[in-house]
PALOVO-676828 format. One line per 4 residues: number of its first residue (from 1); their letters; for each residue y, z negated, x of C-alpha. Coordinates in steps of 0.001 Angstrom, whole numbers, padded with zeros to 6 digits. Layout:
BEGIN
NUM = A = Y Z X | ...
# end
This chain:
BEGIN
1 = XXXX = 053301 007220 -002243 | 049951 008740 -002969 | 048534 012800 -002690 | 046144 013181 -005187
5 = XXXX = 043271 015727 -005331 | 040811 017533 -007445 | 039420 020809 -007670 | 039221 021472 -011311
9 = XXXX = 041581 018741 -012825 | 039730 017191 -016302 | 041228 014762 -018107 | 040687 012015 -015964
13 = XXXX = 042723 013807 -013491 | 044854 014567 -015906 | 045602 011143 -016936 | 045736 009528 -013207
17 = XXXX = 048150 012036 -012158 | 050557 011093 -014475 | 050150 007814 -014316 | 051485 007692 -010915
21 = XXXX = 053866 009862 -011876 | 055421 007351 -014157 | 054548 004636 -011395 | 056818 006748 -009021
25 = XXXX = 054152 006533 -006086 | 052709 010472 -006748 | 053777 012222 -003673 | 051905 015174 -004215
29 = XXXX = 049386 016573 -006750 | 046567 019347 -005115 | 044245 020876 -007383 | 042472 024682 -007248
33 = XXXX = 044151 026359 -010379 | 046987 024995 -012454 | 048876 026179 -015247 | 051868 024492 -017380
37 = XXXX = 053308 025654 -020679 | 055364 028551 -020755 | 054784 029706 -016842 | 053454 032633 -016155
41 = XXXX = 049705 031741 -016013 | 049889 030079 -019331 | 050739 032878 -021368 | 047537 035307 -019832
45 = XXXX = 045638 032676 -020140 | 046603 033222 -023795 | 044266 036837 -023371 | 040419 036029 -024495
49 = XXXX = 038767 037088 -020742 | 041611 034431 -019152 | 040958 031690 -021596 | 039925 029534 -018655
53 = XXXX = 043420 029389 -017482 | 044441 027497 -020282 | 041836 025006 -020242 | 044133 024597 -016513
57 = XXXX = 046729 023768 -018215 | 048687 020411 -017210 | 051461 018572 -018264 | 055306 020002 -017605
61 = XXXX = 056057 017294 -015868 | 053658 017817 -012569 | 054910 020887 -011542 | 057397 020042 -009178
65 = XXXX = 054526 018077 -007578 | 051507 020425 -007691 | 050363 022492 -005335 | 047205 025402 -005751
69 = XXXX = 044519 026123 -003540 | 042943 028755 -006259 | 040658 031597 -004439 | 037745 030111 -003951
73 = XXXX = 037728 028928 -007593 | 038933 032102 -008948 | 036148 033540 -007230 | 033460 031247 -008663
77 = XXXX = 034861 031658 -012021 | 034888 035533 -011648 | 031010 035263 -010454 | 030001 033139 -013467
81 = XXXX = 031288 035656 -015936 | 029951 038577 -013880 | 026499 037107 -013673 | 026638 036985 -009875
85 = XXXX = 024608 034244 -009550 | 023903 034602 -005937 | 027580 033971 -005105 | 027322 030651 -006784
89 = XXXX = 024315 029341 -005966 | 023718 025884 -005161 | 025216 025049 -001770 | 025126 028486 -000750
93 = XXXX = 026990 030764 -002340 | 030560 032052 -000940 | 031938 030713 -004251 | 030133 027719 -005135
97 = XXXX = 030827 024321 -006576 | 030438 022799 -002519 | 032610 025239 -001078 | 035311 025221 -003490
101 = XXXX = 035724 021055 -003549 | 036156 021177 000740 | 037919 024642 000601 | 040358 022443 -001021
105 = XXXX = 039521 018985 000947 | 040493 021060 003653 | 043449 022050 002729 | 044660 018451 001926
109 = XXXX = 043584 017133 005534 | 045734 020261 007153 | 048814 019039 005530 | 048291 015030 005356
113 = XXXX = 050640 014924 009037 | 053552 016953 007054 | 052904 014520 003781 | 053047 011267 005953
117 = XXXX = 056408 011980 007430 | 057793 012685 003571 | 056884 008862 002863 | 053261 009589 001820
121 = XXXX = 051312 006258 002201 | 047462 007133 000598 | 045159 009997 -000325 | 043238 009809 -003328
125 = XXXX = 040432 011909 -003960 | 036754 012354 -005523 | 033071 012820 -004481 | 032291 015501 -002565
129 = XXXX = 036078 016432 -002381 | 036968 013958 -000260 | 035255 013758 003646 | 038319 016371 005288
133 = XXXX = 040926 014246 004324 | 039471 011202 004432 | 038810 011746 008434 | 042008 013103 008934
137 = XXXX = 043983 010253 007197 | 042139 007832 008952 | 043372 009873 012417 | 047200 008965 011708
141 = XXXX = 046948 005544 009364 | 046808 006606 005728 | 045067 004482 003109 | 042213 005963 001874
145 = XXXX = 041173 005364 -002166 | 037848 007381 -003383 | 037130 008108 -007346 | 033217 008286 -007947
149 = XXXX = 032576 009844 -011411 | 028965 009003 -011472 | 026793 006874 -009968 | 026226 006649 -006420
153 = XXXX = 023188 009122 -005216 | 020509 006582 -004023 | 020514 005307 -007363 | 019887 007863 -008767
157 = XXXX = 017050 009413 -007271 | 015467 006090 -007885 | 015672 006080 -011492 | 015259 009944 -012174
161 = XXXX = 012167 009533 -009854 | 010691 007878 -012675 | 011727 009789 -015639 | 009384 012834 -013491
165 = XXXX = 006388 010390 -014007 | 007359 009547 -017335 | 008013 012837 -018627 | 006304 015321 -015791
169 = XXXX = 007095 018472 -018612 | 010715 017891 -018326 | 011011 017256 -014573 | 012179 020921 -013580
173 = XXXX = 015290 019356 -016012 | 016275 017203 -013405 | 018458 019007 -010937 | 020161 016376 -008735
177 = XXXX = 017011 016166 -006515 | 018459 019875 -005373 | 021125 018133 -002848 | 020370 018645 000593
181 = XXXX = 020119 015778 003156 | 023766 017270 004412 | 025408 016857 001145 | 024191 013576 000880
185 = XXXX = 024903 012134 004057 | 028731 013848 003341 | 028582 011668 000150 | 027687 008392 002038
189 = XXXX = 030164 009354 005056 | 033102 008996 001862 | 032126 005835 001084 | 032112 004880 004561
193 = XXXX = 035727 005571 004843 | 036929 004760 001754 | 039423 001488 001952 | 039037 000931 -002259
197 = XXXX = 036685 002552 -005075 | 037678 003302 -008155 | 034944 003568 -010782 | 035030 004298 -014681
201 = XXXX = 032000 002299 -015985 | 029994 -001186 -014492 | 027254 000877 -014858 | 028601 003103 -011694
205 = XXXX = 029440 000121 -010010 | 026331 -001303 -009889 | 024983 001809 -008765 | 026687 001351 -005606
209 = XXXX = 024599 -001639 -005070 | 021940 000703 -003170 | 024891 001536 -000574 | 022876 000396 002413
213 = XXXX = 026400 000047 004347 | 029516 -002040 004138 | 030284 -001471 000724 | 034173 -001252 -000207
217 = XXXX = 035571 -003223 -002856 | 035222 -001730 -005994 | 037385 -001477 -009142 | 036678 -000799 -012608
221 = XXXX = 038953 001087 -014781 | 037470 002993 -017869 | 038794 006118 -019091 | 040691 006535 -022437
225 = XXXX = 040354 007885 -025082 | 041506 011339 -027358 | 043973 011291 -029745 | 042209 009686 -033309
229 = XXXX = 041228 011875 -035864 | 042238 011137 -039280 | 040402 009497 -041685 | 037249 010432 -043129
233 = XXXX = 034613 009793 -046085 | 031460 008135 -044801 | 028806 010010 -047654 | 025512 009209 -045851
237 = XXXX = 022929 006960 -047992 | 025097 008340 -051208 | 023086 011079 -051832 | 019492 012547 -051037
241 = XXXX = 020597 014316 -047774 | 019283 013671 -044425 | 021079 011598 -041625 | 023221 013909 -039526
245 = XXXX = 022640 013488 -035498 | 024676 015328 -032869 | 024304 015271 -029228 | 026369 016640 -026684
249 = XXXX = 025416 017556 -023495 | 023584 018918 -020393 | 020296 019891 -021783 | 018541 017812 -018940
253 = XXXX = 016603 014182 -018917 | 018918 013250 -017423 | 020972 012779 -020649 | 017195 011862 -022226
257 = XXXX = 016739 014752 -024551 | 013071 014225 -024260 | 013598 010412 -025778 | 016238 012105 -028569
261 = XXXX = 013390 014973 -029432 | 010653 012615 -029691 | 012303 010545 -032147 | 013810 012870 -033736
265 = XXXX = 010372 014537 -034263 | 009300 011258 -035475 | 011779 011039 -037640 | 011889 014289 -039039
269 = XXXX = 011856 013687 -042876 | 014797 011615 -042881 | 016892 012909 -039777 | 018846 016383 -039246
273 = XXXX = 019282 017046 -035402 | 022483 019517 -033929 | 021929 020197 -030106 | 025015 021587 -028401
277 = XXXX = 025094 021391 -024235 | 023700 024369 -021911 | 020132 024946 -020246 | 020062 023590 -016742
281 = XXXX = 017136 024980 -016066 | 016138 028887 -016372 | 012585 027987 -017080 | 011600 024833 -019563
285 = XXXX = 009184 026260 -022078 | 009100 022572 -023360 | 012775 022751 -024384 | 013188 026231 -025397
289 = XXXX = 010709 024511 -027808 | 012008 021983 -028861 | 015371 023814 -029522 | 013694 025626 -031842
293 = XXXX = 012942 022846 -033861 | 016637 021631 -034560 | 020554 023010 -034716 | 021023 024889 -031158
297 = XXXX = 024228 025483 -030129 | 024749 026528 -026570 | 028699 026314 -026398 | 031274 025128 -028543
301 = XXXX = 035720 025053 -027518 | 036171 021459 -027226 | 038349 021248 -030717 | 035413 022624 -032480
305 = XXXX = 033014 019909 -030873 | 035473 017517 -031725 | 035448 018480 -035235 | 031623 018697 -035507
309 = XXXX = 031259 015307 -034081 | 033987 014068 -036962 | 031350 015969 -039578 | 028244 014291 -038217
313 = XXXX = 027040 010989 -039549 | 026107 009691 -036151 | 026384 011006 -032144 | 023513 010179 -030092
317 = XXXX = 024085 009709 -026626 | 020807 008528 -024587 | 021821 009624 -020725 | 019716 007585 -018269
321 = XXXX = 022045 007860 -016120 | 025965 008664 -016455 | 028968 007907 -014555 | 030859 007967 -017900
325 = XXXX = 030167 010077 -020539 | 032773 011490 -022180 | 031172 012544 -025266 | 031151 009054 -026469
329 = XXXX = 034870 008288 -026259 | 035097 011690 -027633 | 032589 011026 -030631 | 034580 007221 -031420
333 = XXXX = 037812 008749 -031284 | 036198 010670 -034566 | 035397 007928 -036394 | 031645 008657 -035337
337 = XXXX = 029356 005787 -034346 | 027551 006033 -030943 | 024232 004600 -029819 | 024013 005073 -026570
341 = XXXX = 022239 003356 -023602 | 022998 000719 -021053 | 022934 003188 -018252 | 026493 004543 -019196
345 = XXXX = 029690 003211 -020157 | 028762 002332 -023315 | 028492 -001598 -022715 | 032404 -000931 -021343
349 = XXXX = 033294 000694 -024700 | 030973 -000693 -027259 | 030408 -004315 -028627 | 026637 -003563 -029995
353 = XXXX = 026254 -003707 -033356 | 030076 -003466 -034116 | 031581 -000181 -032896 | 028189 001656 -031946
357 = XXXX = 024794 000313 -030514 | 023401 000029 -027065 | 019798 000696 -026276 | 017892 000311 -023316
361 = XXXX = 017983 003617 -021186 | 014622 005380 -021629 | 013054 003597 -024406 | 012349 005922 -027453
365 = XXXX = 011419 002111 -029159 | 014444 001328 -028808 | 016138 004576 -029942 | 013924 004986 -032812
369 = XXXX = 014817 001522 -034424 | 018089 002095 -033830 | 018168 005053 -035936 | 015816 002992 -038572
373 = XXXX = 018238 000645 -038677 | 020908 002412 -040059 | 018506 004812 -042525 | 017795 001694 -043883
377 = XXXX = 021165 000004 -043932 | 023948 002874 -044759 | 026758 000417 -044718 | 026403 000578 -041068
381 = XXXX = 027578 004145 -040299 | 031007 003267 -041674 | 031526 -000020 -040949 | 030642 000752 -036845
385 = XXXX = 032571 004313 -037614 | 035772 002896 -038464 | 035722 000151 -035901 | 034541 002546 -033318
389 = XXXX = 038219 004659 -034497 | 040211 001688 -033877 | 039018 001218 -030821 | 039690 004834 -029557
393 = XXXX = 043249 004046 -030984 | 043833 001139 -028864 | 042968 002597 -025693 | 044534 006324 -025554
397 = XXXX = 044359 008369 -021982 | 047890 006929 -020971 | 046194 003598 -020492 | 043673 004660 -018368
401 = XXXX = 046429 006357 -016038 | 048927 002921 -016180 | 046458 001032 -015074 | 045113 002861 -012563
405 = XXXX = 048420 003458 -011409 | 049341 -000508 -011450 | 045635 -001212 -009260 | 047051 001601 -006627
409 = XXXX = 050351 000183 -006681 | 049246 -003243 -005424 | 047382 -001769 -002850 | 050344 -000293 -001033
413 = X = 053247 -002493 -002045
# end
């Protein structure tokens, strides 16, 4: 039997948690706020300043196995929408990110002895969520299995080091060089005591080739998928109109927006650009620029950006470096071709040239020809579009969970 834990509970979570449900090794599920249809929390979640309840919301079936840890969270969510930005700042504030992930970690490590005597065998948790636990399951002989979302640290700075050279205007974009040495050696100390990793994308796994330890094995499982949309017309390449390009995202180079606005400047006769994904930094004259140049939206529900992407002739994903990247399974489930880059799990999802196109992370060459291609060759957007749909269809979020659930199960039994 395994306790699983996450703060916020996305759809990853989501998915894993009731996978093991159905596996019948879920001993406990710990997260910081959770609602389920029809309780109490649901229905004020229903009221617009609550809304974030909802977006809490998990399946019926978990609630005889969940358990809430919610004030810290509550209070970070309450400082956002005040615009108490002290309270959250990075690693500092009373109700940031850091301390609600170990306010919770914490809580999972103080009740691991009760847990092991009720037939609990593992803990499975996530980056920077995991270090309480993990020591104190290792005190009394649990099994410890660790989720990384994105890739491992080390890697990163190693990459992103460049993209500051490469595009020195965009640098203040880059906000994962804000860790402190603490956090980081917390991050490594996981690993450390991990016994398995489980990782959504190769890409992720090879980032844990920097480890400079005793790396534990490592799995790869990618996430699912969203329910298919239904079908739609493919019209590009029938008319006069210009090609329409979406991207989703953190507005940081991290997720190359400076490679998408170059060629999309380059481009600009033939190409219409929509831009929807938040500022990460206060202070980027050379994006609030840019912005101006295309479709700026700052913050869409997630049925409207669903619906969006379904409109768009073609999402354009080029993160240089991503654990994942939702957006893409997101955008396929759509019927919406992807090009992405080999720096996320694009290479898991997409067969290049079939379902989507991969490109070589930061390389606007490679980007721009891309797009070329398909202004030149129409066809393209529905022939990748309806293959990309199919293979959303084959590979729903209930996968993902089975066979995660099936790796964990060997592990214990």
């Amino acid at each position: 039997m395994i306790l699983l834990s996450h703060p916020t509970g996305n759809s990853n979570v989501r998915a894993a948690a009731l996978g093991l449900l159905e596996k019948n090794i879920l001993s406990g599920f710990r997260t910081s706020i959770a609602t389920f249809p029809g309780d109490f929390l649901y229905r004020v979640g229903g009221l617009g300043p609550l809304a974030e309840l909802r977006r809490r919301s998990f399946d019926i079936k978990l609630k005889a196995k969940t358990r809430m840890t919610p004030w810290k969270e509550l209070g970070r969510i309450a400082s956002l929408k005040s615009g108490l930005r002290k309270f959250v700042e990075h690693e500092k504030g009373i109700f940031c990110v850091d301390t609600v992930y170990q306010a919770l970690d914490k809580k999972v490590a103080r009740e691991l002895g009760t847990a092991k005597k009720s037939g609990t065998k593992a803990v499975y948790s996530y980056e920077d969520g995991s270090l309480f636990s993990f020591l104190q399951a290792k005190k009394i002989g649990l099994k410890c299995f660790y989720d990384l979302p994105i890739g491992y640290w080390r890697s990163a700075r190693f990459l992103l080091e460049m993209e500051k050279e490469r595009w020195p205007e965009w640098a203040s974009t880059i906000t994962s060089f804000k860790d402190s040495q603490a956090k980081l050696q917390r991050k490594d100390e996981e690993i450390n005591l991990a016994d398995k990793i489980f990782v959504a994308s190769s890409f992720t796994a090879k980032t844990l080739q920097d480890y400079p330890g005793a790396l534990p094995p490592v799995q790869v499982i990618p996430y699912g998928f969203p329910a298919t949309a239904k079908q739609r017309e493919y019209t590009f390449g029938k008319s006069s109109r210009k090609l329409k390009l979406l991207f989703v995202g953190g507005l940081s180079q991290r997720k190359g927006i400076a490679d998408l606005f170059s060629v999309a400047k380059e481009l600009k006769s033939f190409v219409e650009l929509t831009v929807i994904g938040g500022k990460v930094a206060a202070n980027c004259d050379t994006l609030d620029k840019e912005l101006r140049l295309h479709n700026y939206i700052p913050y869409l529900p997630n049925n409207e950006i669903l619906k969006l992407m379904w409109q768009s002739d073609l999402f354009v994903f080029p993160s240089l470096f991503e654990g994942f990247g939702l957006v893409i399974t997101e955008a396929m489930s759509q019927g919406t071709p992807v090009i992405t880059t080999d720096r996320t799990a694009g290479p898991d999802l997409i067969n290049n040239g079939e379902n989507g196109w991969i490109i070589e992370a930061g390389s606007t060459i490679s980007l721009k020809r891309a797009i070329e291609n398909i202004l030149t060759t129409p066809r393209l957007l529905e022939e990748a579009g309806k293959a990309a749909r199919e293979s959303a269809s084959q590979r729903p979020w209930k996968v993902y969970g089975r066979e995660l659930a099936e790796a964990l199960h060997s592990q214990l039994f």
